[in-house]
C-alpha positions in Angstrom: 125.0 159.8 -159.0 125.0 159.2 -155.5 122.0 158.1 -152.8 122.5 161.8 -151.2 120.8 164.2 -153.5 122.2 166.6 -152.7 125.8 165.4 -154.4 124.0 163.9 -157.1 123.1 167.8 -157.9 126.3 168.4 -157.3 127.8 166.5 -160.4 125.1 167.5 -162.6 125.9 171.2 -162.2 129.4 170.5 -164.3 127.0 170.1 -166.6 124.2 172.3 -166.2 123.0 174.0 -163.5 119.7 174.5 -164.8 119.3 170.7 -164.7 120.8 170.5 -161.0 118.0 172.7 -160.3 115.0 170.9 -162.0 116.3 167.1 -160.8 114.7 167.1 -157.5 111.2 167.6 -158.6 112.0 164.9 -161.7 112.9 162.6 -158.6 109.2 163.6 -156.9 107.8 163.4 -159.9 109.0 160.1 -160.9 108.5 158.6 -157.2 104.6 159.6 -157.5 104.5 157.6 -160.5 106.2 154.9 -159.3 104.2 154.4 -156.0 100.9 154.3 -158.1 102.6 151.7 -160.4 103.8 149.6 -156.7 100.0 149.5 -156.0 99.5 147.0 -159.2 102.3 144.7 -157.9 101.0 142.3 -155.8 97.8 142.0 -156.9 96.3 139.6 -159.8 95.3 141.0 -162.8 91.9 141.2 -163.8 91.0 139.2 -166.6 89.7 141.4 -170.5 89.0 138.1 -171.7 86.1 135.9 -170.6 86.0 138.2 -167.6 83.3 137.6 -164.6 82.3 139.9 -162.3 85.5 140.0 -160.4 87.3 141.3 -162.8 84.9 143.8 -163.7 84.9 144.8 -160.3 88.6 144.7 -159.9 88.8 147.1 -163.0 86.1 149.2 -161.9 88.6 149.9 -159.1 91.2 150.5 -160.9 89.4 153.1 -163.0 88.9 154.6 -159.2 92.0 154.9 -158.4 92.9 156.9 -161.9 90.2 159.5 -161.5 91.1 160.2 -157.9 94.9 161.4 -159.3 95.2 165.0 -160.0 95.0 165.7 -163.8 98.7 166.0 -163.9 99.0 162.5 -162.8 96.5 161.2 -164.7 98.7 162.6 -167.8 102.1 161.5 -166.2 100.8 157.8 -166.1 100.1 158.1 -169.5 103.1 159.4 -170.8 105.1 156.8 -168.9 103.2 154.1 -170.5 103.1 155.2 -173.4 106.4 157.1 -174.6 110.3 156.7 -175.3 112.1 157.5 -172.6 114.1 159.7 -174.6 110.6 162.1 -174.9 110.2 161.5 -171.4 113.7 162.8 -170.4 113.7 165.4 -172.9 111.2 167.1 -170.9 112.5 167.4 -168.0 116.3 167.7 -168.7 118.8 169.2 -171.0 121.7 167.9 -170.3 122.9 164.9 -172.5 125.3 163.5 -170.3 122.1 163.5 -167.4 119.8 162.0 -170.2 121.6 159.1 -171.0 122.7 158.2 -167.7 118.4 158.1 -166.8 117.8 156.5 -170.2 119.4 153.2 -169.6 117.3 152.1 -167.3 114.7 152.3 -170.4 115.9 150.1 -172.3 117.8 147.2 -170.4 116.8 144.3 -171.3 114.3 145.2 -174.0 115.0 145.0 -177.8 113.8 148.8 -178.0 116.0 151.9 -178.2 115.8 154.7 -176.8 113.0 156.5 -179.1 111.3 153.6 -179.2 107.7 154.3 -177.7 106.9 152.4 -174.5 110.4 152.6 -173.3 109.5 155.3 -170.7 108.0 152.8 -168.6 111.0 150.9 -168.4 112.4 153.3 -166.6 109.7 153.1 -164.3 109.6 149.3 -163.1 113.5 150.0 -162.4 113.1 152.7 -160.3 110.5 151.3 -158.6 110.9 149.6 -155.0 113.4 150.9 -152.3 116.6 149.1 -150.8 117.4 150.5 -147.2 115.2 153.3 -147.8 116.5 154.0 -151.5 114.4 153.8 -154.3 115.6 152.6 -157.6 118.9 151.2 -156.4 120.6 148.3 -157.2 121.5 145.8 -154.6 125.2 143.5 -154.5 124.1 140.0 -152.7 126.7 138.6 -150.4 127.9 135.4 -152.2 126.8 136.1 -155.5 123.0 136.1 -157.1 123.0 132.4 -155.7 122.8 133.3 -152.1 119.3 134.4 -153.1 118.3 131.1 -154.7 119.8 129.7 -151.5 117.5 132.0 -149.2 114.1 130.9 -150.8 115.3 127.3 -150.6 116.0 127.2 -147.1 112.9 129.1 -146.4 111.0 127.0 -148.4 112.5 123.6 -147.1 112.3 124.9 -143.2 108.5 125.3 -144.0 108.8 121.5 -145.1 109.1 121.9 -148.6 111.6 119.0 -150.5 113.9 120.7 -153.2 116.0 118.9 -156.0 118.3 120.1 -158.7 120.1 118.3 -161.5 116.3 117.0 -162.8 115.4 118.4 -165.7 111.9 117.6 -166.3 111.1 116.5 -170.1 107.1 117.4 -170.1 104.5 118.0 -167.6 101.5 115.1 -167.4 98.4 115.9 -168.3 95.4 113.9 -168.2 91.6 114.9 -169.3 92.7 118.4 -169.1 94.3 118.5 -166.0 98.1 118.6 -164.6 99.0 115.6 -162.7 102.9 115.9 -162.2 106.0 115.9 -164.2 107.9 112.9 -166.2 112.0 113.6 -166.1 114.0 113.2 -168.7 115.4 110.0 -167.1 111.4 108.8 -167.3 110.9 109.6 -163.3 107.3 110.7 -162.4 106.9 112.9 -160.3 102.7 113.0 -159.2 101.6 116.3 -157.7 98.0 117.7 -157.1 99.3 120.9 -159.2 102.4 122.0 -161.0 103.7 125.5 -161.0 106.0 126.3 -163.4 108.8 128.8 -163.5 109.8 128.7 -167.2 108.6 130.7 -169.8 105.6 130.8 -170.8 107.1 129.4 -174.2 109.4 127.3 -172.6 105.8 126.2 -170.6 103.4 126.1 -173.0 105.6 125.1 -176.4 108.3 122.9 -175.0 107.1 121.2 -171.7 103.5 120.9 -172.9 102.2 119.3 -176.7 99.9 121.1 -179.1 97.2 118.6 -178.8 96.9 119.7 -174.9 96.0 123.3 -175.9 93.5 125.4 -178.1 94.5 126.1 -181.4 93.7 129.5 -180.5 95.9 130.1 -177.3 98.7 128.3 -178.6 98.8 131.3 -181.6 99.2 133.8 -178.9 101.7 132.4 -177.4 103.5 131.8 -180.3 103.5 135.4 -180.9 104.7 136.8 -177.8 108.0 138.9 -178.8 110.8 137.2 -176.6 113.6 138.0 -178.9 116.7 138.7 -176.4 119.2 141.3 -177.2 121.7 141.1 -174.1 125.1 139.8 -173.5 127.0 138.9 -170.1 130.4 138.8 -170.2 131.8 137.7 -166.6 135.4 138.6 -165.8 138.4 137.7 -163.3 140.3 140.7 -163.1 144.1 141.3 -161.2 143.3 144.3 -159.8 140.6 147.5 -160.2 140.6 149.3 -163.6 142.1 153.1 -163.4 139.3 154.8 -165.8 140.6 158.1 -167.5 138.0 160.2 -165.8 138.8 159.4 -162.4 142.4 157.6 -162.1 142.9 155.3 -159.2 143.4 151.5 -158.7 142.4 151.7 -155.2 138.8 151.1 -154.5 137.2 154.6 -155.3 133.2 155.1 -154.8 132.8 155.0 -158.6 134.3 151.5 -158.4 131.0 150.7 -156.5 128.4 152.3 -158.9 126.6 150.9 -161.8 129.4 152.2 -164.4 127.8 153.1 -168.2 130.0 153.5 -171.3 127.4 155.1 -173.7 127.7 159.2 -174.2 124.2 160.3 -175.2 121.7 159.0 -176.6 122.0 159.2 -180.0 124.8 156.9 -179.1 122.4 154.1 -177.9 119.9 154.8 -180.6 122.8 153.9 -183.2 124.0 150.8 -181.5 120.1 149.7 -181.4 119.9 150.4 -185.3 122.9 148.1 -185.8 120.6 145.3 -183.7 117.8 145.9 -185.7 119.3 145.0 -188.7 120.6 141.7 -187.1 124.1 143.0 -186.2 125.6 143.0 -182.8 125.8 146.5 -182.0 129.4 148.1 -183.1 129.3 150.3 -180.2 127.5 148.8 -177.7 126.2 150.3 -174.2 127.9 148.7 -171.3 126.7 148.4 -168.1 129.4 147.4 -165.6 129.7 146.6 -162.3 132.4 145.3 -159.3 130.6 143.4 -156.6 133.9 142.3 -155.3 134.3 145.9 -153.9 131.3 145.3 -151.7 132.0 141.5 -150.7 135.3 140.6 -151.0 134.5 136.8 -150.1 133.8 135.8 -154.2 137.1 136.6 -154.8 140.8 135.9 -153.7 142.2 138.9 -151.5 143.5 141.6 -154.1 141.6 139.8 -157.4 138.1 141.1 -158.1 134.9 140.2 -160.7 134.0 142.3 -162.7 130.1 141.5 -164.6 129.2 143.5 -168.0 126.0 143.5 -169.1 126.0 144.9 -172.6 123.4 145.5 -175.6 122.5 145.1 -178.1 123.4 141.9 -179.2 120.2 140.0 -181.0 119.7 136.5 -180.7 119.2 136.2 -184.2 122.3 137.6 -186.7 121.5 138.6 -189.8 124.5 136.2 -191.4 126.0 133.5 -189.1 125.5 131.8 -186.1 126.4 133.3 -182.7 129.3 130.4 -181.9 131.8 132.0 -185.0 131.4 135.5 -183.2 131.1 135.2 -179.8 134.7 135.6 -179.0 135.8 137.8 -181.5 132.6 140.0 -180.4 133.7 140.2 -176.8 137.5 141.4 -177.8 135.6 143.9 -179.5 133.8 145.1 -176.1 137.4 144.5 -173.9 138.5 147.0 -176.8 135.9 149.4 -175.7 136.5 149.4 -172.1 140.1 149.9 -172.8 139.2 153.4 -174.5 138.1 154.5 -171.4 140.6 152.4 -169.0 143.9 152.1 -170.2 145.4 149.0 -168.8 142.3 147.0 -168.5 142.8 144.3 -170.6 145.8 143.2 -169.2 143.8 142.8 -165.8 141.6 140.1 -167.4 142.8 136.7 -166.4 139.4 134.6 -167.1 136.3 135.9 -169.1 132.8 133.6 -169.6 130.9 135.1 -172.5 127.0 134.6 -172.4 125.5 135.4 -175.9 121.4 135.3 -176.0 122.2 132.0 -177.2 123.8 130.6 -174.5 121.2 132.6 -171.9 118.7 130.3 -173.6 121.3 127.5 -173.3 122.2 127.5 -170.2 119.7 128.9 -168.2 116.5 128.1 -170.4 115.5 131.4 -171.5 113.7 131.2 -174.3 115.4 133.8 -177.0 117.8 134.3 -174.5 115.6 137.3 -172.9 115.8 138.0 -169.5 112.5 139.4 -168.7 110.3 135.9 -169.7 109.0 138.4 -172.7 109.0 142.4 -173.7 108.1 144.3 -171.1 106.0 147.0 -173.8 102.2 147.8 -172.8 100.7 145.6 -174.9 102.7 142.5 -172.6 102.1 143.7 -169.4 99.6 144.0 -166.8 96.5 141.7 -168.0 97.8 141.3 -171.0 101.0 139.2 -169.8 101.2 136.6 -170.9 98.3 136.7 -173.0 95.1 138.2 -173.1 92.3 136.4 -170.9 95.2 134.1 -168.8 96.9 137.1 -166.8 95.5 135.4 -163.4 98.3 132.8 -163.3 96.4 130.2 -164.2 96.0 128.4 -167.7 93.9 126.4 -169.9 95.2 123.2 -167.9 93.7 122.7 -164.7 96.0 122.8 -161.6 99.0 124.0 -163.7 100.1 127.9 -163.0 102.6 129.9 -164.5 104.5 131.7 -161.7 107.8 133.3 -163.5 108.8 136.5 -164.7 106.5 135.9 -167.8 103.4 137.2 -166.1 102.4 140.0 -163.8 104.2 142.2 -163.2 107.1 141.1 -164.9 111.0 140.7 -165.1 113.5 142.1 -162.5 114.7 140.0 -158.9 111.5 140.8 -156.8 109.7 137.8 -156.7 106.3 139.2 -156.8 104.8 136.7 -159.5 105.7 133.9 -157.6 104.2 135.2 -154.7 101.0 136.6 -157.0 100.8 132.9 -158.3 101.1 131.5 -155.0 98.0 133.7 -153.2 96.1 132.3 -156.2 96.9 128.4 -156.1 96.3 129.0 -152.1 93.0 130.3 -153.3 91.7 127.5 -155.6 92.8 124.8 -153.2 90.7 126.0 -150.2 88.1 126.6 -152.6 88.2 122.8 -153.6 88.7 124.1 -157.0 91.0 121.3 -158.6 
């Protein structure tokens, strides 16, 4: 699939022409979708829960905007919300090799298969937003993912901000109800007139904060947000580019730059979630791969490249032992797979990190390993994320906000709940509302 659609409908003829023909409008259609979705991203959600008149009003236009669509609008925001992706696609398309290649995007991430209803909007949040004038794309950051942590900090400390790392904070203080700083695990306080936090809300709420701090009531709701993880990220060092069977070559080709999926329908990823269901790593899991090295060549010594797969399902709980007695043997099991489809590759690998949902959690404090801060299915999102009557960013302590990927509108690197979360502190501070 390339950004010219032209050539996109191109390859989609070997496969059906009817579908070549039909995948323009499907890229209309979608975008119309999309941009309606885009208008809900940088605001706050309204409260359904001990809501005021704000919120009222805020949903009042909301409901405005609905009836203004066209009726097949109307319907298509529906659907998206509200079915599997594989429904979605199959109305459109009748090509499997074009299905599955969409139907990734609706499930990444999420412990949900393909027919698994809610999926379809999946799809959506990933196709929506535009790099260089592209919607839906994927973008390779020079330097690695870091440069972007990099970017905000040097923002943020050029604005006078004062960052540190290596201190992990134990809990967050709270007195009469009210966030007054953090305590290290070293027993450093840190005071502060309010404390944003950027973990999970469980992380937040179960971990950082104690029970007697919250209401019996909200801390159920919590509890029961679904944050299972089902994803794996195996990082390689590779000699030199893998020669795939369907298009030979160790010389940087254009599919060496692409998102590259080993799944063939979707049946295929339907099975591998039924194995995860069950509380077995998928047997045949879908692979996402990709080479940044071909874009930047600086993360890499000249000839040697990186190659990241990002891989499901894998659940974070096994049905039958823990994930340190399987973790290797699971990833020769994937190199196995890849091999099918590139002869040669495993002798390319020199290093390989393996990242089970257990180490996700581990290492980078994701609660249940999952990278989205929570399920991204209708009944988490919007004002319902992370829980019903506290989608505003705020909580039940005063001055502390929640600002990550557990709230509006969700997972993916954009950056809009931090920026959501940040209108809103901005808001109750020149309101004197402390």
């Amino acid at each position: 699939m390339w950004q010219d659609l032209q050539e996109t409908c191109k390859e989609i003829a070997k496969f059906s022409r009817k579908d070549a023909e039909t995948y323009p409008r499907y890229e209309t259609y979608v975008e119309g979708l999309a941009r309606f979705a885009e208008t809900m991203l940088l605001v706050t959600p309204p409260n359904l829960v001990g809501s005021g008149a704000s919120d009222l009003g805020k949903l009042g236009k909301f409901g405005w905007q609905f009836l203004r669509m066209r009726d097949d609008e109307r319907v298509g925001q529906i659907r998206i919300f509200t079915q599997s992706v594989a429904d979605f696609l199959d109305r459109w398309f009748e090509s499997d090799q074009l299905k599955v290649s969409l139907a990734t995007d609706g499930v990444i991430g999420t412990f949900a298969g393909p027919r698994s209803a809610g999926t379809a909007y999946i799809l959506l949040h990933h196709v929506m937003g535009q790099v260089n004038g592209h919607r839906g794309l994927w973008g390779f950051v020079r330097g690695g993912m870091g440069a972007v942590s990099e970017a905000i900090a040097g923002a943020a400390r050029s604005a006078g901000a004062m960052t540190r790392t290596a201190a992990d904070v134990d809990h967050i203080r709270v007195k009469d109800g009210r966030a007054q700083g953090v305590v290290l695990k070293d027993g450093e306080e840190i005071r502060a007139q309010a404390v944003a936090s950027n973990a999970d809300p469980k992380r937040t709420f179960l971990g950082l904060l104690g029970e007697k701090d919250l209401d019996a009531r909200f801390l159920e709701q919590v509890k029961q947000i679904r944050m299972s993880g089902c994803s794996m990220k195996i990082n390689l060092a590779l000699d030199g580019l893998p020669s795939f069977k369907a298009l030979p070559g160790t010389r940087p080709m254009p599919h060496h730059k692409t998102t590259i999926h080993i799944c063939p329908d979707v049946d295929y990823v339907e099975r591998a979630f039924d194995d995860a269901k069950y509380g077995v790593p998928s047997r045949r899991p879908l692979l996402e791969i990709t080479i940044p090295t071909t874009y930047d060549d600086s993360i890499a010594p000249p000839g040697k490249h990186i190659m990241n797969i990002f891989l499901q399902y894998t659940p974070y709980h096994l049905r039958d032992r823990p994930w340190d007695g399987v973790r290797e043997s699971y990833a020769d099991r994937v190199m196995d797979l890849v091999e099918e489809y590139a002869p040669g590759f495993k002798d390319l690998v020199r290093f390989r990190q393996v990242l089970s949902p257990v180490d996700l959690e581990a290492t980078f404090g994701l609660t249940g390993g999952n990278i989205f801060h929570g399920d991204m299915s209708a009944d988490q999102l919007f004002f319902l994320r992370p829980v019903p009557g506290w989608a505003r960013y705020r909580t039940p302590i005063r001055n502390l906000y929640l600002c990550g990927s557990g709230t509006h509108p969700g997972g993916g690197v954009m950056g809009a709940p931090g920026y959501n979360a940040a209108r809103e502190i901005l808001h109750d501070f020149r309101r004197g509302l402390r």
